[in-house]
N, C-alpha and C positions, 0 to 999 in steps of 0.2 A: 279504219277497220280493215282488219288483214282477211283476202279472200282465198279459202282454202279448197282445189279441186276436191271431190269428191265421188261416192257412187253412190245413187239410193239408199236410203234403209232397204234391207232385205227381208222377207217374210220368209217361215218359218222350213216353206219345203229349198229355197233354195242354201245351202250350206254353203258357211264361210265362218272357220273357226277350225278350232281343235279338237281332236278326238284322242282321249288315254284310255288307260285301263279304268274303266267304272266311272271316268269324266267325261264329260261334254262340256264345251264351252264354244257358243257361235256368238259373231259381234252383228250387234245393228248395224255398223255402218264401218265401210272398208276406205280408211283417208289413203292408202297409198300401200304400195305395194313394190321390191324389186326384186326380181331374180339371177341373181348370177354363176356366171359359169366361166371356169376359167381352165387353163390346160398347162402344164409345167413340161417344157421342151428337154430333150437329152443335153448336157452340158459337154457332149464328146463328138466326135467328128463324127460326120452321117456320111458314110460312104456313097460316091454319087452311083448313080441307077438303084439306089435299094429303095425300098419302101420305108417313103416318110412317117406317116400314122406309126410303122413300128416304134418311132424314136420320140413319140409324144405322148405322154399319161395326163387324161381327163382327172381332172380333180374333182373333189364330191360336189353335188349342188348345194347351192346356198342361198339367200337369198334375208330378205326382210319385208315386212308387213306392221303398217299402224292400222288398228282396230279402236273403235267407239261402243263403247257398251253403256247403257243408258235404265234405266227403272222404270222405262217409258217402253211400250211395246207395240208394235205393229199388229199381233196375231194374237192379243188380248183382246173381249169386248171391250172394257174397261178402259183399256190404254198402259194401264201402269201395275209394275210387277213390284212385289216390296223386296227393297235392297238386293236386286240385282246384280249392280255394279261390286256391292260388298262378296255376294257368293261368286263371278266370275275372282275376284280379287283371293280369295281363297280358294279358287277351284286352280289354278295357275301356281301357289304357296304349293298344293301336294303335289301337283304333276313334278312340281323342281325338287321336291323331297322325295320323291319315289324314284326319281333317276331312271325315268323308264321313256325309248323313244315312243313319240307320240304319232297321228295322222295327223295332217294338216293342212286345210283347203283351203286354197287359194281362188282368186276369182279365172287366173291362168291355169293352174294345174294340183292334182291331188298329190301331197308329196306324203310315203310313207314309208318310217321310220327313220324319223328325223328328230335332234335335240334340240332345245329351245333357251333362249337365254331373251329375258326381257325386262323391260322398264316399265312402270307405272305413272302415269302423271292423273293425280286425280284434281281435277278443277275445282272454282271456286265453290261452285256444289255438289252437292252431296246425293245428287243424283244421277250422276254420270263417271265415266273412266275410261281413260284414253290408256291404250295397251302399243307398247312399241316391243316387237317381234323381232329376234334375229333367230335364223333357223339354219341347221347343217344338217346334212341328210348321211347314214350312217350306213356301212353295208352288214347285212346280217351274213354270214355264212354257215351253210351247215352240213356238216362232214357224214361223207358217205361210209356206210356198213357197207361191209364184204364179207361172205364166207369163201373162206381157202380151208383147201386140203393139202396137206404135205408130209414127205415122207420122209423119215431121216437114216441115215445108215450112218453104222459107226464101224468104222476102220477100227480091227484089232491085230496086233502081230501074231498071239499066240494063245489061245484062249482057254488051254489046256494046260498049260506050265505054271505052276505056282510058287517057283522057284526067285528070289527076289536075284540081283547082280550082286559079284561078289563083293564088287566096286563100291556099292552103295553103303555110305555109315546109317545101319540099323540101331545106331543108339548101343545103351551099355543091357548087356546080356546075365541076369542074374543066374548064379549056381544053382 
């Protein structure tokens, strides 16, 4: 029998899961978690005495998380929620149809606005579901208004003359 680290079941105030547009989806049980961060270096010569940092670009965060979601509940009297594992399995089907980044909490860090790309492994029953998370965190940017006033002047030679060049072909001139 294989022994897999784990973190408690969680109850209900503390978050660990997904937050979309009109979704909610928190997992009972957090199997593993990794966050990584990486930085892509200038491929050209770095002048000595300049500042390093200029010639290094952070890359986005990223990271991955396995979640356990179960039909069985912590913050139930009862214990057991009906088909659970089915509604997070569908609550995950629209978040990737809606194509919208999502919030996502980690046991390390709240990351927000981040896309999600994930696998499903549902076990031999049918009351539970293992959710495998990869996650890339996206930058929103949003472009600033300005009001400008300006003035334009237009350069004329003669503004009185309406005299065309004699130079110029005016086309054919009818009788």
């Amino acid at each position: 029998m294989a022994v897999i680290p784990t973190v408690l079941f969680f109850k209900r105030p503390n978050r660990y899961g997904i937050e979309g547009q009109n979704h909610f989806l928190f997992f009972d049980l957090n199997i593993g978690e990794r966050h990584s961060r990486s930085a892509k270096a200038t491929m050209y010569n770095v002048e000595d005495g300049s500042i390093i940092a200029d010639h290094i670009q952070n890359e986005l965060e990223s990271g991955s998380l396995t979640g356990y979601i179960t039909n069985y509940s912590l913050s139930q009297p009862n214990g057991i929620i009906t088909n659970r594992a089915q509604d997070a399995f569908d609550t995950l089907e629209q978040l990737w149809k809606d194509r919208q980044p999502v919030t996502l909490y980690t046991l390390l860090k709240k990351y927000e606005n981040v896309v999600l790309s994930f696998n499903f492994d549902k076990n031999n029953s049918k009351e539970d579901l293992t959710i495998d998370i990869a996650f890339q965190k996206i930058n929103i940017v949003k472009l600033q208004e300005i009001s400008a006033v300006g003035y334009i002047k237009i350069k004329t030679n003669n503004t009185n003359s309406k005299e065309t060049n004699p130079l110029v072909n005016i086309g054919r001139i009818s009788p």
